[in-house]
C-alpha positions as CSV (number, residue, x, y, z in Angstrom):
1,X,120.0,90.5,86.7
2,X,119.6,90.1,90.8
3,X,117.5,92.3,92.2
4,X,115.9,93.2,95.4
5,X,114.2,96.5,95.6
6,X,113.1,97.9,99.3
7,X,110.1,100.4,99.2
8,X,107.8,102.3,101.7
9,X,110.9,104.4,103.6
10,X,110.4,108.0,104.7
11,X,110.0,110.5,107.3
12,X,107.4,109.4,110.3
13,X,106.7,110.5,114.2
14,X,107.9,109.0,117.3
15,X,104.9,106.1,117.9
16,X,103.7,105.8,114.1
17,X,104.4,102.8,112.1
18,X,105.5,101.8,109.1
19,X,105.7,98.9,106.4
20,X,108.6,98.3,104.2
21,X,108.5,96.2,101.4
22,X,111.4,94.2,99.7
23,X,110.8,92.9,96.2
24,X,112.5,90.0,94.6
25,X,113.2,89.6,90.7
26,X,115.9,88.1,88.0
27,X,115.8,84.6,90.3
28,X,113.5,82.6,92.6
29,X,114.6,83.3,96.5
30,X,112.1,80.9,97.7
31,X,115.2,79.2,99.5
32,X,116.6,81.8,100.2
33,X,116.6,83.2,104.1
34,X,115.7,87.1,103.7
35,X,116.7,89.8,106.0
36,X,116.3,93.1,107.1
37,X,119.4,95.6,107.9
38,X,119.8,98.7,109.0
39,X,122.4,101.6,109.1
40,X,122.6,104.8,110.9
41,X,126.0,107.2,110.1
42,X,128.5,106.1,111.4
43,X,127.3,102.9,112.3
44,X,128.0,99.6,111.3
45,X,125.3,97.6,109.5
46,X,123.1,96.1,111.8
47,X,120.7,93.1,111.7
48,X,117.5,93.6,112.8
49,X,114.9,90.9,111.7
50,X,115.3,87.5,109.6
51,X,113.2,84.6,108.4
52,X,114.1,81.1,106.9
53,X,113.2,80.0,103.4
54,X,110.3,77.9,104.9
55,X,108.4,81.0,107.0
56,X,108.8,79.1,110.2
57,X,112.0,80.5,111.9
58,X,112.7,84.2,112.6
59,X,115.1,86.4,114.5
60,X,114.8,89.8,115.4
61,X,117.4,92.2,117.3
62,X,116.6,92.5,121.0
63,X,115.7,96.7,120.6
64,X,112.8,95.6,117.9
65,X,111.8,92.8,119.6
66,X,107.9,93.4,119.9
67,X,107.7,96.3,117.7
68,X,109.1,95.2,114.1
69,X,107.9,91.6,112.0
70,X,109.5,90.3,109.1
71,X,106.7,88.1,106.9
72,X,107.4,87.0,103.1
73,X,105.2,86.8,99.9
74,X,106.4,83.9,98.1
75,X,104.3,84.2,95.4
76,X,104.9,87.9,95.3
77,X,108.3,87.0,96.1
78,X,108.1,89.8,98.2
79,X,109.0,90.7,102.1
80,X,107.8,93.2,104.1
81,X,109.4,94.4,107.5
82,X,106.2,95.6,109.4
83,X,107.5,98.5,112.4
84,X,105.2,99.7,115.0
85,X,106.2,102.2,118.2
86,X,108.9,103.3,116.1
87,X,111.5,105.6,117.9
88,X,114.0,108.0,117.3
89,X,117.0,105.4,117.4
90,X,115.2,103.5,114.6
91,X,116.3,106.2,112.3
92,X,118.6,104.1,109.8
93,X,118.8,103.4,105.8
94,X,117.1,100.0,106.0
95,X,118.6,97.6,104.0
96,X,116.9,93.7,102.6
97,X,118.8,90.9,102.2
98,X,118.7,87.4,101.0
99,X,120.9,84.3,101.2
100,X,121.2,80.5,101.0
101,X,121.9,79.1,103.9
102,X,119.4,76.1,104.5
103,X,117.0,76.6,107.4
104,X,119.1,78.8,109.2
105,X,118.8,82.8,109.6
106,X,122.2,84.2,110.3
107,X,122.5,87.7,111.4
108,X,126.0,88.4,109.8
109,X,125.7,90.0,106.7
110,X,128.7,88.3,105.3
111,X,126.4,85.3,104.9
112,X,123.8,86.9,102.5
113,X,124.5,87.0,99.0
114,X,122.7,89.6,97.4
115,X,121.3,93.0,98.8
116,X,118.6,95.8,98.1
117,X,119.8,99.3,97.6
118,X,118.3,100.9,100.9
119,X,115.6,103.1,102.2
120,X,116.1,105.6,104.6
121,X,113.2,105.4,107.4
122,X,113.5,109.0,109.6
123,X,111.7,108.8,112.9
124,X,111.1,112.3,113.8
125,X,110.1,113.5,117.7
């Protein structure tokens, strides 16, 4: 079984910063391009911040630009979505993906395969 787990979600100030952490398990993703999503109600799913399978592309949303950095574990097969200055309008479920698509990082989510179940990140004022 598939699996990516996110951790490290919760409720925080305007300012703080937080790390989330995506685990991988049931098959290697080391080719995989990994993403994080987000989702505030009544929103649609948004991209935020992607990397390649090789580490050496990433992508990041214009409103996180600066603030948020995706890295990945391989060997932990693990990837972590590190958020500084967070803000109000961060508040979202925060979703991980991960899909095969060669070097590239797409920021549709019909091009990832398999997804994490969400954590809700809550920036408070």
């Amino acid at each position: 079984q598939v699996l990516l787990v996110e951790s490290g979600g919760g409720l925080v100030q305007v300012g703080d910063s937080l790390v989330l952490s995506c685990a991988a398990s049931g098959r290697s993703f080391d080719n995989f391009a990994m993403a994080w999503f987000r989702q505030a109600p009544g929103e649609a799913r948004e991209f935020v911040v992607g990397i390649n399978w090789s580490g050496g592309v990433t992508y990041s949303t214009d409103s996180v630009k600066g603030r948020f950095a995706i890295s990945r574990d391989i060997a932990k097969s693990t990837v972590y979505l590190q958020m500084s200055s967070l803000k109000p309008e961060d508040t979202a479920v925060y979703y991980c993906a991960a899909g095969s698509m060669g070097l590239r990082v797409a920021k549709s989510p019909l091009e990832y395969d398999y997804w994490g179940q969400g954590t809700q990140v809550t920036v408070s004022s």
